[in-house]
N, C-alpha and C positions, 0 to 999 in steps of 0.2 A: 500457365505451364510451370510447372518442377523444374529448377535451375539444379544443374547436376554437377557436383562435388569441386568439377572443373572449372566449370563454370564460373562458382563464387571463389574459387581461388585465382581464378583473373581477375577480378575485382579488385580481391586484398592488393594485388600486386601491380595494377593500374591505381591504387586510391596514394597507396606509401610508396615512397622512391625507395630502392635497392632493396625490397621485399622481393625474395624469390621462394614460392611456396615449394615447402617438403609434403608435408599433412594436411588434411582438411578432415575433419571430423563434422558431422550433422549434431547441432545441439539444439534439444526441444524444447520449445518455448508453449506457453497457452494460449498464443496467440496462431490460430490455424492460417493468417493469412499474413504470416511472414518467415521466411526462412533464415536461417543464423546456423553461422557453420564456424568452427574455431580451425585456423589456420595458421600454422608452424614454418617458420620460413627457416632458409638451409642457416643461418645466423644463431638458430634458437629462440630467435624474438616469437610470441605469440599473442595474436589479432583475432579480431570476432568481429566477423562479416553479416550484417544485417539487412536481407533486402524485403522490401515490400512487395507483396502482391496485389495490392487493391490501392486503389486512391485514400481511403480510409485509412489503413495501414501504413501506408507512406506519409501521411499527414500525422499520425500519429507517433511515427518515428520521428520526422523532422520536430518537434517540440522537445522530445526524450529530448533529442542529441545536442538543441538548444539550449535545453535546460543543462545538460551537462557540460557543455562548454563553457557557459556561464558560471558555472560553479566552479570551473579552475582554475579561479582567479579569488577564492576566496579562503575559509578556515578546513574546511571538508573535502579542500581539492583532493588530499591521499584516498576517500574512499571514493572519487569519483574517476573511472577508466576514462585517460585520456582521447581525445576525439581524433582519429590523426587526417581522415580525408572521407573523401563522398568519391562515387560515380555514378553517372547518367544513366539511366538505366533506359534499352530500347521501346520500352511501352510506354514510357513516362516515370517519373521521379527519378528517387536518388537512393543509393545505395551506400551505410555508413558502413565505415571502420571504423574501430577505436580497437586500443589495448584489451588485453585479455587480463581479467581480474587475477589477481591475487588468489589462488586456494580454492575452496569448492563451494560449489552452492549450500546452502543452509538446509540441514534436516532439523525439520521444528521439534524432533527426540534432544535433540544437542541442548536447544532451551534448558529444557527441564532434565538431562542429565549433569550436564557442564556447568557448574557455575560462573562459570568465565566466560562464557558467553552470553549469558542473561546480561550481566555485569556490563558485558561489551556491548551489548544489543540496547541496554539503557541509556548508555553514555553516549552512543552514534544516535538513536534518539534527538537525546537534548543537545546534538552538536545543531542536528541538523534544525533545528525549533530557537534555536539562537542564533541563526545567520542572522543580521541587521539587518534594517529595512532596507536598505540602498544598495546591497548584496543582492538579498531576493526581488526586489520589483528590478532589478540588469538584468534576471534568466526572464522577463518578459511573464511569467505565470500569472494568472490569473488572480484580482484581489480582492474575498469579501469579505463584508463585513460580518459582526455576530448577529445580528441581524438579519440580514439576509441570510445566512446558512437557516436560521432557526425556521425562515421562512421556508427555505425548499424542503425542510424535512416537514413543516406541517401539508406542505403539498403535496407532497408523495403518499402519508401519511393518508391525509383527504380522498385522494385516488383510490387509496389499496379500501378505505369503506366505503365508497359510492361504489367498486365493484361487489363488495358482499362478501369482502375474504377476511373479515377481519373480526375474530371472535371477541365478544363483548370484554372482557374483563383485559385485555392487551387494546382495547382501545381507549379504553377510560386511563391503564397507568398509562399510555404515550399524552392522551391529552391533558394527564395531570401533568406531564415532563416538559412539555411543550408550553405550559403554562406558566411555567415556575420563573420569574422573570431574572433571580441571582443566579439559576441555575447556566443562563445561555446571555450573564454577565463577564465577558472575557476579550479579551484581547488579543487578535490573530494574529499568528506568527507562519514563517514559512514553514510548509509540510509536503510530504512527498505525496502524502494522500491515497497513498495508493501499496503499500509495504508487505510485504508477502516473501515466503521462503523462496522465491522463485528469483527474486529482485534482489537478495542478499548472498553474499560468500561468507566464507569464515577462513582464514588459515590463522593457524596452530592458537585454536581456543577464543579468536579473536573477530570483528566482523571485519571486512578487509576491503569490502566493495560495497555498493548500492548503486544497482543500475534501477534502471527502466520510470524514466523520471516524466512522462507526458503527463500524467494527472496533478503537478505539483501546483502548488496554489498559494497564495496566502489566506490562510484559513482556522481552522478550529485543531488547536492541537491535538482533541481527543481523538481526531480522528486516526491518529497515526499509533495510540495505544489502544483501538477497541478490540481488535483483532485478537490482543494478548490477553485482552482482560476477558472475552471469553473462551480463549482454546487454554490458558494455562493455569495449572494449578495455584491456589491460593498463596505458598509458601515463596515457587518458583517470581509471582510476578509481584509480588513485595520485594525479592530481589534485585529484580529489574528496577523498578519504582523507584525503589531507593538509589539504588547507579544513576538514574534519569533525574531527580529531583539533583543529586549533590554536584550536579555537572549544569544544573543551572543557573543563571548568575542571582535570581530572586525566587523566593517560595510561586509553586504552581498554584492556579485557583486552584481556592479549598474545596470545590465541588468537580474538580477534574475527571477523577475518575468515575464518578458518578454520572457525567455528561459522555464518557468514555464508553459509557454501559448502555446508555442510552444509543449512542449512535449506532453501538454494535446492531441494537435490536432492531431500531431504521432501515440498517442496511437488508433485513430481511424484507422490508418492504421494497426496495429498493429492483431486491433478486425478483421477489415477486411480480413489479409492475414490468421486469425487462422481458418475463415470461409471459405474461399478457399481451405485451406490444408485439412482441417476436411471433408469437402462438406459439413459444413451444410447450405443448401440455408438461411434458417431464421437469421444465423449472416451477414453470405453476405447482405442481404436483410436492417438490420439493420443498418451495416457500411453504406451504400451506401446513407441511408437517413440522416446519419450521415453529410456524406458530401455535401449533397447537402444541407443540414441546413446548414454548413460551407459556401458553394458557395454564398448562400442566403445574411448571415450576412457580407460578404465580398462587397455583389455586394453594400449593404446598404453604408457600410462604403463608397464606392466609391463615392455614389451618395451625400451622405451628406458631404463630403469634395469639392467637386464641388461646391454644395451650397454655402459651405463657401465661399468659393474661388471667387463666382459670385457677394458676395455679398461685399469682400473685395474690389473688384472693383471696385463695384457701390460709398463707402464711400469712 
């Protein structure tokens, strides 16, 4: 059942002492089985109310809110909203508060219009990829090795052609990516793993927050640049790049972004096998044109290094 406006405003004001709600606003999340509503207490202070509907949801809240409370105690406390309280909720679990971010959610246009936000989007990046060890293994996240990542992607991998969705020529580059042994030579650091417009704010030209921290891990840094390295222009994510590199304390592996490319493409596997598991034919349907847009821009590449190639001859 739909908890109504009232509702999660008794929360905010059961979770924080001498909160007294003015506002309650519904704020939409992609998560269909949790509700978050921003509420304005008669002070001005503003809070964001997150309760879970399913056990899943709840479980996967209580991590976020761990992982962010653990990180308030470190270098990226500023872009992590403060945790202020919990309430029991009647069906079971817990219902968080925390602070309401700084400024507004991220439009992925802002990237690639704003410079300053690329800039900033690099540098919160690499804040977040140099927490110390003993930082990130406090928020309790999960720790693998390169190793092991490179295994679960050959698994999934495995999956998606023993089902027969996997056009020849995007199987043979993954099992040459998968082969490469310098390539998935690297060093885990903490990652959010999880980084999306939806998880970040911006005020004035700046990234200001990052919430929604349950998939954080210690793991593969590409993972947290693959996103960019396919949705954004060439020019745009060399700007980034470079924000992210000069804000680290040592050069990145030299095959980073390349591994970065690679996971993107996993990830369509990824999409794939959760539409298979789930039945829902519409992601299946989606992955698959996925790959054959992949098939597509592979066959391109081929045919344009031929060129090349015909024409180094001919000079």
């Amino acid at each position: 059942m739909r908890r109504n406006p009232y509702a999660l405003a008794a929360v905010a004001a059961a979770a924080v002492p001498g909160m007294v709600p003015v506002t309650t606003v519904s704020i939409a999340t992609p998560a269909e089985d949790l509700e978050v509503a921003g509420i304005t207490g008669e002070d001005g202070r503003r809070v964001v109310v997150s309760c879970p509907a399913t056990t899943a949801a709840g479980a996967e809240l209580e991590k976020s809110v761990r992982v962010a409370d653990s990180l308030s105690g470190t270098d990226v406390r500023d872009l992590v909203p403060a945790v202020l309280g919990f309430v029991t909720l009647p069906g079971g679990g817990r219902a968080a508060v925390t602070e309401a971010p700084r400024g507004r959610p991220l439009m992925f246009d802002q990237v690639t219009e704003d410079p300053s936000v690329a800039v900033s989007l690099g540098a919160t990046i690499a804040r977040i990829h140099t927490l110390p060890g003993y930082a990130a293994e406090a928020t309790g996240a999960e720790s693998f090795t390169a190793a092991a990542l490179r295994e679960m992607h050959r698994s999934q991998v495995a999956r998606v052609r023993e089902a027969e969705h996997l056009p020849a020529a995007v199987s043979q580059r993954w099992e040459r990516l998968l082969g490469d042994d310098e390539l998935w030579d690297f060093s885990p650091v903490f990652t959010h793993a999880d980084l999306s417009e939806e998880c970040l704010f911006v005020h004035e030209g700046r990234i200001s927050a990052v919430q929604g921290w349950a998939s954080a891990r210690i793991g593969d840094p590409a993972a947290d640049l693959a996103w960019l390295v396919a949705a954004l222009d060439a020019e745009v994510f060399d700007r980034l790049y470079a924000a992210y590199c000069e804000h680290l304390p040592s050069s990145p592996h030299p095959r980073l972004l390349e591994r970065a490319q690679a996971v993107g493409e996993f990830a369509v596997a990824d999409w794939l096998l959760h539409g298979l598991d789930s039945g829902d034919e519409d992601i299946v349907s989606d992955a698959r044109g996925m790959l054959a847009d992949l098939e597509a821009d592979l066959a391109q590449l081929a045919r344009d290094e031929a060129e090349r190639t015909y024409d180094d001859l001919e000079s």
